[in-house]
C-alpha positions in Angstrom: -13.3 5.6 23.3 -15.8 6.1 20.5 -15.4 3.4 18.0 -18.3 1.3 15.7 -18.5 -2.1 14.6 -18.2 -2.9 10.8 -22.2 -4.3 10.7 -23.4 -1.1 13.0 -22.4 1.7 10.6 -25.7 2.1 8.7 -27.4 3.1 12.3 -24.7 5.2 13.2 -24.4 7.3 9.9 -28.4 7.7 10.0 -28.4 8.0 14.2 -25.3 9.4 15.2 -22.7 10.6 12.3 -23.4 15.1 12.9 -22.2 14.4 16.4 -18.4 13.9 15.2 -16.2 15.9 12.7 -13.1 13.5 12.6 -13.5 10.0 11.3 -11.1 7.2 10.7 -12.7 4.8 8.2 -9.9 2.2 7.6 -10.2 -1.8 6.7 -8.6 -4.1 4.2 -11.8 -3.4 2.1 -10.6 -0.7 0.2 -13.9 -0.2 -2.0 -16.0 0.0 1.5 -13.8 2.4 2.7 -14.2 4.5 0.0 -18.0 4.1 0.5 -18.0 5.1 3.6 -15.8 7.8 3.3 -18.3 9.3 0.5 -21.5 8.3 2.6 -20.1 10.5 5.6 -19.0 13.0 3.6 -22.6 13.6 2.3 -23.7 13.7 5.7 -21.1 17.0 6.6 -23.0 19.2 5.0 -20.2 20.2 3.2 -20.9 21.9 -0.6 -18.6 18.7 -2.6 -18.8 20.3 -5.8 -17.0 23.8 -4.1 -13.3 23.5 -3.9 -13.1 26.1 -1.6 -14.8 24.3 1.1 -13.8 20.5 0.2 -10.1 19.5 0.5 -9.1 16.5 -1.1 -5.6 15.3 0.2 -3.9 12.6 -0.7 -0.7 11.3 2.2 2.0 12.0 -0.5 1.1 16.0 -0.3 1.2 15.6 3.5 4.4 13.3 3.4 5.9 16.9 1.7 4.7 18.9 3.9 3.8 17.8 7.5 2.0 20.4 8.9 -0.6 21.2 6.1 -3.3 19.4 7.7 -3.3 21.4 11.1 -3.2 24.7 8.6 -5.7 23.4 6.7 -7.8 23.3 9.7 -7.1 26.6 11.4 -7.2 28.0 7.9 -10.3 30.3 7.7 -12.7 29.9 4.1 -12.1 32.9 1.5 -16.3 32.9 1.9 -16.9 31.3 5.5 -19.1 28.5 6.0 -17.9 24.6 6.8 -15.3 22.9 5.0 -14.2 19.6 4.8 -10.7 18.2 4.9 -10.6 14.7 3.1 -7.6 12.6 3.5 -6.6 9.2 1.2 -4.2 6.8 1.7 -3.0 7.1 5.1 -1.3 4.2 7.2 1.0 4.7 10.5 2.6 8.3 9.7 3.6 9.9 12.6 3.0 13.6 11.9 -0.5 12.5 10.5 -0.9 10.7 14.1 0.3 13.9 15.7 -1.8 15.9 13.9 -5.0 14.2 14.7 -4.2 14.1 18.5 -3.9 17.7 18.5 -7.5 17.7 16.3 -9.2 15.5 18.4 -8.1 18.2 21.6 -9.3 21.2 20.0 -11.4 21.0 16.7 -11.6 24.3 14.6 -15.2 25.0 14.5 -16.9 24.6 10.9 -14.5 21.9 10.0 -14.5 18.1 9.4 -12.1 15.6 8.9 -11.9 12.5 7.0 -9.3 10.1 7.0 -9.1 7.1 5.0 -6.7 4.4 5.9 -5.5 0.9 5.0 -5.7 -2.4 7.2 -4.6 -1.2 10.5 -3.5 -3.7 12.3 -5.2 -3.6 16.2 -2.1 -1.4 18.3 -1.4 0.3 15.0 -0.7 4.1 16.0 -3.0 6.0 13.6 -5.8 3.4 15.0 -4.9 3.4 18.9 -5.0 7.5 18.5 -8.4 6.8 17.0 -9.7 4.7 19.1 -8.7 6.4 22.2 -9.8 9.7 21.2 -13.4 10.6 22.4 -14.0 13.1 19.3 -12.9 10.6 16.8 -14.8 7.9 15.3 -13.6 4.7 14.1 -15.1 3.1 11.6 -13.4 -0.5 10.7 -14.5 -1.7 7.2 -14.3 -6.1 6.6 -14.6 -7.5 3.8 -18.7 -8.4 3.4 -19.8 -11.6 5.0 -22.8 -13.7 3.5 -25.3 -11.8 5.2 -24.1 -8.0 3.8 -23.7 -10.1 0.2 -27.1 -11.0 0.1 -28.2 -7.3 1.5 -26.1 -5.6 -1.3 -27.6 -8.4 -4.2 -31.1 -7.9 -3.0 -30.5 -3.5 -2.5 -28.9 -3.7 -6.3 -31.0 -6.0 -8.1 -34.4 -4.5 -6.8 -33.4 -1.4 -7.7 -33.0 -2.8 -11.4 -36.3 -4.6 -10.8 -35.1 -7.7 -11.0 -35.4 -11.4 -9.0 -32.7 -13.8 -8.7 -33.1 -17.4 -8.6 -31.4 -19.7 -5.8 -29.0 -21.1 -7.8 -27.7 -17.8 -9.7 -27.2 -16.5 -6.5 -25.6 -19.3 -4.8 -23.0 -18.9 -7.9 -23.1 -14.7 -7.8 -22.0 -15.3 -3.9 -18.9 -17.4 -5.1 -17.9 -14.5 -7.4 -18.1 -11.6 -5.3 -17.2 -10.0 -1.7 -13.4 -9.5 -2.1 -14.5 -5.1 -2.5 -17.1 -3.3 -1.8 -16.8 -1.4 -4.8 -15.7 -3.9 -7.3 -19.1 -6.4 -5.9 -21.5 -3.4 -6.3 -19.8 -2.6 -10.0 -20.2 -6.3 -10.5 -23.6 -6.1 -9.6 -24.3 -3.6 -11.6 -22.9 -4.8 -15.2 -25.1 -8.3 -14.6 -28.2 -5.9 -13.8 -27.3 -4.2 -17.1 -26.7 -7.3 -18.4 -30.4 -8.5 -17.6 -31.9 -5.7 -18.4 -35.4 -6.7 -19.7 -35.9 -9.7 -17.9 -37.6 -10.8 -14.8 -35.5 -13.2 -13.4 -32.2 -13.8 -13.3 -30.6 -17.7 -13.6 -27.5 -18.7 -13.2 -25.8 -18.9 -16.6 -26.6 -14.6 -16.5 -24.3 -15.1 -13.6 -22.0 -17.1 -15.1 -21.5 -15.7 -18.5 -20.9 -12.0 -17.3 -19.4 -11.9 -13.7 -15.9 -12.1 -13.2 -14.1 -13.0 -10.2 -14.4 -10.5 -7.4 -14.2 -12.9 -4.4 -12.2 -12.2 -1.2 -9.1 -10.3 -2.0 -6.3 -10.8 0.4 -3.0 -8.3 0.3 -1.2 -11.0 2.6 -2.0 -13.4 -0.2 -0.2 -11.5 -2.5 2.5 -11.2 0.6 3.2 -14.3 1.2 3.6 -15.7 -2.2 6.5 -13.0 -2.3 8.4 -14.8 1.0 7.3 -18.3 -0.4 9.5 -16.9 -3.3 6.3 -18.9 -5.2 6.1 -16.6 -8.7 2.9 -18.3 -10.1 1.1 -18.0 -6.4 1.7 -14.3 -6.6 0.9 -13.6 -10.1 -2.6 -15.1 -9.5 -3.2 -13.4 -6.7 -2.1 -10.2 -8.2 -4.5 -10.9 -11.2 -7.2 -11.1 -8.6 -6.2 -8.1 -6.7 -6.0 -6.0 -10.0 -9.5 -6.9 -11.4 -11.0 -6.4 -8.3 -10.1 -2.5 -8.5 -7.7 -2.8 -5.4 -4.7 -0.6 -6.0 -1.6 -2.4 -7.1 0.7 0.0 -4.5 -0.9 -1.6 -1.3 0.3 -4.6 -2.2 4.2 -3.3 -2.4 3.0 -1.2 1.2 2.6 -4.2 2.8 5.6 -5.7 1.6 7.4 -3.3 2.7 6.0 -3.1 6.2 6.8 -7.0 6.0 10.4 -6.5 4.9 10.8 -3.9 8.1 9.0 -5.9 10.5 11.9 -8.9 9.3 14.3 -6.4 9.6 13.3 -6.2 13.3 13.3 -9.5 14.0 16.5 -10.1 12.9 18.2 -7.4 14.7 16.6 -8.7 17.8 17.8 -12.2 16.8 21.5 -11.3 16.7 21.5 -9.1 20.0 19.8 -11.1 21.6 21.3 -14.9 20.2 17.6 -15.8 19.8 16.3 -18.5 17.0 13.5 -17.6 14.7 10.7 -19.4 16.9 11.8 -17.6 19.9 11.2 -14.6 18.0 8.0 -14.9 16.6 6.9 -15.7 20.1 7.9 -11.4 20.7 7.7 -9.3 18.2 5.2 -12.0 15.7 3.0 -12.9 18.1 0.3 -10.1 16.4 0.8 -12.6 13.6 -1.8 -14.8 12.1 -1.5 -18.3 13.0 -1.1 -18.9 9.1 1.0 -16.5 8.3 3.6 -17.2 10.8 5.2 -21.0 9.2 6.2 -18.2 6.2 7.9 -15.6 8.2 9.4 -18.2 9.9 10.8 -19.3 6.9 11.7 -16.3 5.7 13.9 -15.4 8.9 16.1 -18.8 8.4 16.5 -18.1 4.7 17.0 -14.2 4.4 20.3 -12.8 6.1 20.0 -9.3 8.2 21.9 -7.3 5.4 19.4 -9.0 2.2 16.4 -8.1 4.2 18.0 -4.5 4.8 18.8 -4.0 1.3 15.3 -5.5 0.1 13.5 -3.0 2.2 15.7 -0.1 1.0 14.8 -1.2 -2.8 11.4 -1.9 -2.0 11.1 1.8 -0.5 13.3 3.0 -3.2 10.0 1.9 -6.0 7.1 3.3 -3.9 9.2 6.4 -4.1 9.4 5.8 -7.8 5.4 5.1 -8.0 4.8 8.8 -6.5 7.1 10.2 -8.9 5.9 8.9 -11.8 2.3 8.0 -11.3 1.4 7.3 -14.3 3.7 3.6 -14.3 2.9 3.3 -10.3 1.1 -0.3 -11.3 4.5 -1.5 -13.3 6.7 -0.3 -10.6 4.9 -2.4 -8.3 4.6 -5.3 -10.0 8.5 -4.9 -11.4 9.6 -4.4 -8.1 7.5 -7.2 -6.4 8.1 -9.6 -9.0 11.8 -9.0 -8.4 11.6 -10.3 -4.2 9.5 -13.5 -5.3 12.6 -14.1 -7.5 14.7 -13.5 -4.6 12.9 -15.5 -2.1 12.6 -17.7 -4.9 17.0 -18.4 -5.0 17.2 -18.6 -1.1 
């Protein structure tokens, strides 16, 4: 099992990272991810700026063809030397899962692999065949706590050369720490901001940060079972200025959608009630969470939840196509289920 905790990946990259060539940085912070993702990559030893020996995939081109990462890998370089095979957006796919097993038993020399992934849930497949694996590293990625906050405020500012008075940062902590990303651009634009001063107080703070504090997909979620259209429009709001990409939102609906499709089916085979179900298949559940799918198993009948999954699958098929109105789709589409919840 080779796996990190969240707060010990500084040690490892610095310690540790040469000694592995498949990683599996996933996390619901999407913008530490991506961090992470870029930090190892600089630690390959890969050339970045050579396309020959970097391969940027994204899981759409492997959804169309299954078998491209494991040719990717055996694939030798036009002008030899390592390359690097650089996957976004992965979740549970099973061909990707089967493709890393067969990685993690026999790695083509001079190759790495690095795969970035959404919240993956503990049991999740793409993370058990990480975790298990002794050649691949998983790296989880949580949303910042206070102590990383006030690590990435003082790393930031003193690079501006700036200080930071109590209060201002007492009110900068309120406004941050949804993404790692989104905080650090944050971060930046009140450095900026400042620029020429000593200190900073807290109406710099004030008058330039936005909200970028915690960020939470289920938020978003659950507003859309609640059938609550003003819940999930704010929390969309939030989840679109903090950088976070609209189509995990509609993801996780949809993986919500089948996992209610599930239930139900077990419900009617098996003559069960809703709180005998969630004791099976929801008991992964947060304890918040579960009054909501509760609901949501009384209200929605087996052949609505069917035929919202099917429409929900339906747009992020749409979003792929036509990338360019991916964050209307979304929104369209999820804006549409709070509406229905909204009538049951």
């Amino acid at each position: 099992m080779a796996e990190i905790k969240s707060h010990e990946f500084e040690g490892f990259l610095e310690r540790s990272a040469r000694n592995y060539r498949l990683f599996v940085i996933y996390g619901p912070d999407r913008g530490l991810v991506s961090e992470r993702a870029t930090s190892l990559a600089g630690r390959t030893g890969v050339a970045l700026d050579d396309p020959f020996s970097l391969i940027k995939l994204d899981i759409g081109d492997l959804q169309r063809d299954q078998g491209r990462l494991l040719d990717e890998a055996g694939a030798i370089g036009l002008f030899g030397g390592d390359k690097l095979i650089w996957i976004r957006g992965a979740a549970n796919e099973k061909y990707l899962v089967d493709s890393l097993q067969v990685l993690s038993a026999n790695m083509p020399d001079g190759t790495f692999v690095l795969i970035e992934g959404g919240d993956l849930k503990k049991g999740s497949l793409l993370r058990k065949a990480a975790e298990t694996a002794r050649t691949v590293m998983a790296i989880p990625c949580y949303a910042d706590d206070a102590r990383a906050l006030n690590g990435l405020i003082d790393s930031e500012l003193s690079s501006a050369g700036l200080g930071i008075t109590p209060d201002a940062r007492q009110a900068l902590l309120e406004l941050i720490g949804g993404d790692r990303i989104a905080s650090r651009n944050e971060l930046r634009k009140l450095a900026l901001y400042c620029r020429g001063k000593s200190t900073i107080e807290e109406h710099h703070v004030t008058e330039i940060i936005g909200d970028a504090s915690a960020i939470s997909v289920d938020d978003a979620v659950d507003a859309v079972l609640s059938g609550n259209p003003s819940s999930f429009l704010h929390a969309m709001q939030k989840i679109i200025s903090s950088k976070t990409a609209v189509f995990v939102v509609i993801q996780a609906c949809l993986k919500q959608f089948q996992l209610l499709d599930a239930m139900k089916t077990e419900m009617e085979e098996k003559r069960l009630s809703a709180a005998q179900v969630m004791q099976t298949l929801g008991r992964h559940l947060h304890f918040r969470r579960k009054p909501i799918i509760e609901q949501a198993l009384r209200t929605w009948s087996a052949e609505a939840v069917a035929r919202e999954a099917n429409r929900l699958q339906a747009a992020i098929l749409q979003t792929r196509k036509r990338a360019s109105l991916e964050d209307s789709i979304a929104l369209q589409s999820l804006l549409s289920t709070t509406l229905q919840s909204a009538r049951r």
